[in-house]
C-alpha positions, -999 to +999 in steps of 0.1 A: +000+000+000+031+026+008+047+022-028+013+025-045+007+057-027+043+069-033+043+059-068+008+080-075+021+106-053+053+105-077+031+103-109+008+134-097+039+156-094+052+144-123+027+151-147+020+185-120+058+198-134+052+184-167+020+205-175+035+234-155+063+235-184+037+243-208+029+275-224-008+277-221-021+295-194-052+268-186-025+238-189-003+257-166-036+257-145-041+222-147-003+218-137-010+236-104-039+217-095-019+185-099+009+193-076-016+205-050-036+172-052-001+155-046+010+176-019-024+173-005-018+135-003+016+133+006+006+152+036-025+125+041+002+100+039+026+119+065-002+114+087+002+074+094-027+063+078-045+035+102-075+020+093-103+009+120-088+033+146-107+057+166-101+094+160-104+098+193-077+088+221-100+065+244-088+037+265-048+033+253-056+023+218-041+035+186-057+069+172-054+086+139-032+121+140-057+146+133-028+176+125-025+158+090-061+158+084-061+194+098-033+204+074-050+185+046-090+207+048-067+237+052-046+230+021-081+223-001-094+252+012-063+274-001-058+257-033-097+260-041-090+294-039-059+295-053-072+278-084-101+299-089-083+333-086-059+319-113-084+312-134-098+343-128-064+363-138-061+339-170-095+346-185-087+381-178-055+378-198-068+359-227-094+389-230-064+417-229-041+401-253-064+377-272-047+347-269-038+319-243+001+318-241+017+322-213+045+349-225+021+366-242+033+360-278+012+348-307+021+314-322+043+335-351+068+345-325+067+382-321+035+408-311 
C-alpha cells in the first residue's frame, strides 16, 4: 500500500511539473492543481494512515493524528481558492491580449 501511494504521489507531481512547463495558461492551471492534489496526499500519507482506529484517544488504543487531516481541509481550502483566482487572472488575460500563451506571444513569435 506505501509504494502505490508513493508511486501516485510520484506520478501526480510528475505530470503537475510536466504540465506546468507548458505555455498555455489553462495547462499551466491544470499543472497547479496537480501538484496540489499531490501535496495534498503526501501530507495525508505523513499522517500514518490506520484504518479501523478511533479518531479519538479513548482507553490506550491506537488513534489517527488529526494535524494531518487538519493540514490537509486547510490546504483544499487554499488551493480551491488558489485555483479559482488563477483562473480568474487567466480569462482576464486571454481577454487583454487575445490569446492563451503564457509569455504573451502569438504562435508567429513576435506581437
Amino acid at each position: 500500500m506505501n509504494a502505490f501511494l508513493a508511486l501516485l504521489i510520484g506520478v501526480l507531481t510528475a505530470g503537475g511539473v510536466f504540465l506546468l512547463l507548458r505555455a498555455q495558461t489553462f495547462v499551466v492551471i491544470l499543472g497547479l492543481t496537480l501538484l496540489s492534489y499531490a501535496v495534498n496526499l503526501f501530507l495525508f500519507v505523513m499522517g500514518r494512515l490506520v484504518i479501523g482506529a478511533p479518531p479519538i484517544a479513548g482507553g490506550g488504543a491506537a488513534t489517527a493524528d488529526p494535524l494531518p487531516q487538519a493540514l490537509v481541509l486547510t490546504a483544499i481550502v487554499i488551493s480551491f481558492a488558489m485555483t479559482a483566482f488563477v483562473i480568474a487572472l487567466a480569462l482576464k488575460a486571454r481577454a487583454e491580449m487575445g490569446n492563451d500563451h503564457v509569455d504573451g506571444l502569438h504562435d508567429g513569435g513576435e506581437r
